[in-house]
N, C-alpha and C positions, 0 to 999 in steps of 0.2 A: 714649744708645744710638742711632747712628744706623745705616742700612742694615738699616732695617726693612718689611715689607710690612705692609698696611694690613690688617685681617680683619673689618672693620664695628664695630658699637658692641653694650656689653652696660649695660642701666640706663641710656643715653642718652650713655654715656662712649667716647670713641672709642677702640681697642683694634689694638695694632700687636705683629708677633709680630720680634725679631731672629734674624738667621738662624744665631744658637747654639741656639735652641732645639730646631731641627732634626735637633743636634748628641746633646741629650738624649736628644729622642724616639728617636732611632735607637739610642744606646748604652742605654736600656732594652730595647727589644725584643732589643735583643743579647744583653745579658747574660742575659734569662730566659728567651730561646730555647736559647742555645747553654751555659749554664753555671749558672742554679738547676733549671730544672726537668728539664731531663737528669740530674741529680744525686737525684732522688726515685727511689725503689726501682720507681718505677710510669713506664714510657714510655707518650708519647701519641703519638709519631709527629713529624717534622718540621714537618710544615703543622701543624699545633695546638698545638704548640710556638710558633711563631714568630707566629700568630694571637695567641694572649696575647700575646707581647710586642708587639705593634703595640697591640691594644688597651689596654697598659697604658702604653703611651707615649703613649697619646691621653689617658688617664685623669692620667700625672701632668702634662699640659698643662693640664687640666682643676683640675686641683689648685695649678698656679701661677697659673692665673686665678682661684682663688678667695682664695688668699691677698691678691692685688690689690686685689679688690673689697673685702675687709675694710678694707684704708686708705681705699678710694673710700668705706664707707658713714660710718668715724670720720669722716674728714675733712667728710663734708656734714654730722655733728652737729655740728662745732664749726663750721660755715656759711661754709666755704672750697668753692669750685666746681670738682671735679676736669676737669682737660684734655684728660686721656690714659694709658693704660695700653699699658706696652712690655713685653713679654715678654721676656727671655732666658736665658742658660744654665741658672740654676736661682734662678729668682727672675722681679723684674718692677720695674721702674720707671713708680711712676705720680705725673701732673706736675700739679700743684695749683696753681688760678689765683695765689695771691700767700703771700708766706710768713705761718707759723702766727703769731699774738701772741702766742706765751711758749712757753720750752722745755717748759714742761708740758702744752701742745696738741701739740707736734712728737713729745716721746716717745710721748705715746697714739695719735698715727694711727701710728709706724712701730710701735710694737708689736703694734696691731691683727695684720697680717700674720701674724709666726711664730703667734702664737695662734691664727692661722685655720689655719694649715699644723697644729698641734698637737691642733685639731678633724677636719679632713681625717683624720688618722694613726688616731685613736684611732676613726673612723669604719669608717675600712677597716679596721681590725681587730675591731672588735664584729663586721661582715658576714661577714666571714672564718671565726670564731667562731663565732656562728650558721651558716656555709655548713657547717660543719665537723659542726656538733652534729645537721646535718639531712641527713647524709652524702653531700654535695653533691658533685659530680670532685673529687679531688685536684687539678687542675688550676686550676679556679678558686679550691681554698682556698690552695694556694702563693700562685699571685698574688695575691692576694687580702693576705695577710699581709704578704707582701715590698713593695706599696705602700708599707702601713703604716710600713714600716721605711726607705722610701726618703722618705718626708715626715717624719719625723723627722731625719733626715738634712737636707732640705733647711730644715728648721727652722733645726739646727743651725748649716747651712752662713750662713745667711741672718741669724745673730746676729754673724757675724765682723765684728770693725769695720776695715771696709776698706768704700769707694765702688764700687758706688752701693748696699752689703748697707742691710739696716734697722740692722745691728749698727752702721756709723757714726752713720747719724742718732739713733741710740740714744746714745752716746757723744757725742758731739758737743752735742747739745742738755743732758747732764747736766755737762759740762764750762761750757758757755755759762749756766747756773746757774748754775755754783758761783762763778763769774770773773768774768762779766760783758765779757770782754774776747773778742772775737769773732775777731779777726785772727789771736791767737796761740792762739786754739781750731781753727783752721781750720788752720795749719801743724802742729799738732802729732796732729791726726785724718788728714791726709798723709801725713804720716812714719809711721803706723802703718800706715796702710793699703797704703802699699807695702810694710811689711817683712811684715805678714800676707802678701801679693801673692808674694814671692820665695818666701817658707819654704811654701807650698804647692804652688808650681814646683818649688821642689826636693823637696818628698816625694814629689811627684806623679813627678818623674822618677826619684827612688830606689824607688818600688816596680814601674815597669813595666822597670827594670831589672832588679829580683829575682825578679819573677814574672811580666812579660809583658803584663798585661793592661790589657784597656782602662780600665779605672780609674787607673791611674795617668797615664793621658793626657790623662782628664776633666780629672785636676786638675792638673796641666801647665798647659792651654789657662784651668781658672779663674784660676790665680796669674796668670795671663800678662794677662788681661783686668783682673783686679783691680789689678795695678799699673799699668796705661797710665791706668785711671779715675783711680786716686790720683793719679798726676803728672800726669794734667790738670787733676784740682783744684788740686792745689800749685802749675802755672804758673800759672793762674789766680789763686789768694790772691796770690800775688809780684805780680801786673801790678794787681791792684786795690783788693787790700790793703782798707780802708775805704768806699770809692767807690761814691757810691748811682746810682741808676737816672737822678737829676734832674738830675745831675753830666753824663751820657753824654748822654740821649738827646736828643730832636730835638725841641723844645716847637712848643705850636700847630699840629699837621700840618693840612694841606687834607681837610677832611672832604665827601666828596662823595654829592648827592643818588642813593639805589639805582633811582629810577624811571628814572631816564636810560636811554637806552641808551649802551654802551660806545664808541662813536662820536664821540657828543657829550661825555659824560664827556674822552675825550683832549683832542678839540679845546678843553674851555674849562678840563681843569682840568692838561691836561700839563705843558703848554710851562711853566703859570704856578707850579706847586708844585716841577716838579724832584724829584720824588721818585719812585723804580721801586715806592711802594706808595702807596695809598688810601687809608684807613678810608670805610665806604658807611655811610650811614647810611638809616633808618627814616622816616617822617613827623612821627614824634613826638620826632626828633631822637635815637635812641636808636643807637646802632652796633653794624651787625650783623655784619659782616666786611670782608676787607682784599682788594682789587684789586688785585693782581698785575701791573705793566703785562708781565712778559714771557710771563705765562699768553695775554695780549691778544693778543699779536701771531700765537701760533697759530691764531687764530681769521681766517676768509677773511673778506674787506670786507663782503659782505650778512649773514653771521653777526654782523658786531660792527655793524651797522646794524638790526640784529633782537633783539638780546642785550641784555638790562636788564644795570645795575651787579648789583643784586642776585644776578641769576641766576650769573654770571662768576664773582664773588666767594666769597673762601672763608670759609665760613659762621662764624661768632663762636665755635663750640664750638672749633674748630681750631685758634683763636690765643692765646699765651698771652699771660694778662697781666700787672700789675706795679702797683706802688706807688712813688710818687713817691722813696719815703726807704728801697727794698729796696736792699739790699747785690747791686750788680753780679755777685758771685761765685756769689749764691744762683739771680741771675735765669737766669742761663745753665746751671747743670746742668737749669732745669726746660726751658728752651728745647731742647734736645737732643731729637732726637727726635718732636719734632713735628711738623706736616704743612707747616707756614711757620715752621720752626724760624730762617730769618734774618732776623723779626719779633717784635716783642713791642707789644703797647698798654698806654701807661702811664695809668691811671685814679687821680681820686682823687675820693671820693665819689661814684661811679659815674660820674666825669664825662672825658672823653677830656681828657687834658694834654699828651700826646707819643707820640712812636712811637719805637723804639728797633731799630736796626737793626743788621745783621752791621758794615756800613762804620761804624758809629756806633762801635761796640765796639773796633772794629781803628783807629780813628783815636785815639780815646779810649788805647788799652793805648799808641799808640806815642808821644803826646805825655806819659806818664807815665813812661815810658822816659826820655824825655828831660829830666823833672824838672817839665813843666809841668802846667797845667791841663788835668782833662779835655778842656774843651771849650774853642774859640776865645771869648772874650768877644761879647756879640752888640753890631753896630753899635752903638755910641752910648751904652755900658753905661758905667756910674763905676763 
């Protein structure tokens, strides 16, 4: 999910919204402005009208973050470190530091989600119920319900197995059971997801055909998003097929002290690594983020004569990371979306091995093209 804006952290997880969500927000207050609740034997007037639907489009934003956070809290029990939570059309993408160890930890964190959206639904409908039994506006018991019925919905929506739904990861991980065979798990979770991807394009444009309305556009624009995800996974599987992280990326990177300043940092470790990123590292040898050199250059001479590594750098929560022996395919849908999404740090027992870079990846996919080795052999290698 890229072309995201950034919206701070919730539980200490960094939280980016895509600008479908936008899309949502607005086509709720739409519809229960101009088309449920005009339809109650009871008028509130325009402005109050369209007041709930703003607030209920803030409410089911509030409701795809919470489904989120339900992967985010499974996932820290089975002691995986989440990276990032992306918001968009009706769901959310959140990007966990290294893949699960077994399809039965992958199915429980993506399941987590709908069953929070299932929580959500049945919430706002008790309130509603009570709003109702306490003869509270009609106004707020509509809405109130029609949530309900809209997180179920996105339940629903949110099981289809198409990329990047929890439905594939669902699929996917109980296929990679059954088989064992991960490659031909991975083309045939593609091919479904793009054919989910069209047949929703097309009902979505056969019912704004028959009746106009924005609903049938919604799901237009989702078929239409759900099949570019699935053919980017499918070019992806085609180019990498098997290919771990150790295969691609760039071993031993220059790990540079954070007390420096950014100054000295170029001058002693630029010219000598050749690399446009860093890892900074702690006193205690520990690494805490990645140095950017073209973030550097924005910065004026006495700024970057003033500016620690540390301070410049972008902080460790931000960057994702990796495992020596993850499957390339997996590591880059986490990489998407994130705030140095053309980085990743490869760690293996907490210890820095490599860095793995956008060039790393598009060198790597084109000499595979060409039938060779990921990588070039290193000097002096048998």
């Amino acid at each position: 999910m890229n072309q995201t804006f950034r919206l701070g952290r919730v539980a200490g997880v960094r939280v980016g919204m895509h600008w479908t969500v936008l899309i949502t927000m607005w086509l709720v207050a739409y519809v229960l402005a101009e088309g449920v609740l005009p339809a109650d034997s009871v008028r509130y007037g325009v402005a109050a009208e369209w007041a709930a639907g703003t607030v209920a489009g803030i409410l089911l934003w509030l409701s795809l973050l919470a489904h989120e956070v339900a992967h985010v809290v499974v996932a820290r029990r089975q002691g995986l470190r989440v990276e990032g939570i992306t918001l968009w059309l009706v769901g959310g993408v959140t990007s966990i530091d290294r893949e699960p160890p077994d399809p039965g930890t992958e199915m429980r964190i993506a399941a987590a989600g709908p069953l929070a959206s299932l929580g959500v639904a049945i919430a706002f409908a008790g309130v509603g119920l009570a709003a109702s039994a306490a003869s509270a506006p009609a106004l707020v018991v509509t809405t109130l319900l029609w949530l309900a019925t809209i997180n179920v919905l996105v339940l629903a929506f949110n099981l289809l197995p198409a990329a990047p739904l929890d439905g594939a990861t669902i699929l996917r991980a109980a296929l990679f059971r059954r088989s064992g065979e991960r490659t031909r798990v991975e083309s045939t979770c593609c091919r479904v997801g793009v054919g989910v991807g069209y047949l929703l394009a097309i009902l979505g444009l056969l019912e704004f055909t028959g009746t106009r309305t924005f609903t049938g556009i919604w799901l237009a624009i989702a078929g239409i998003l759900l099949v570019i995800a699935s053919k980017a996974e499918k070019r992806r599987a085609a180019e990498f097929g098997n290919t771990r992280v150790a295969e691609v990326m760039s071993p031993a990177p220059v790990v540079v002290p954070g007390w420096m300043t950014v100054d000295t940092v170029v001058r002693r470790y630029g010219k000598r690594s050749g690399d446009a990123a860093l890892p900074v590292r702690d006193f205690g040898g520990d690494v805490t983020g990645l140095l950017l050199l073209r973030q550097i250059t924005t910065l004026p001479p006495h700024q970057q004569a003033d500016t620690s590594a540390f301070r410049a750098a972008l902080p460790r929560t931000d960057i994702v990371s990796a495992t020596p022996e993850e499957p390339v395919v997996e590591l880059l849908e986490r990489m998407a979306g994130t705030r140095a999404e053309e980085y990743a740090l490869v760690l293996h027992a907490d210890r820095l091995v490599g860095i793995l870079s956008r060039s790393d990846i598009a060198r790597a996919a084109a000499r595979l093209q060409l039938g060779l080795s990921p990588r070039e052999p290193l000097v002096g290698a048998r």
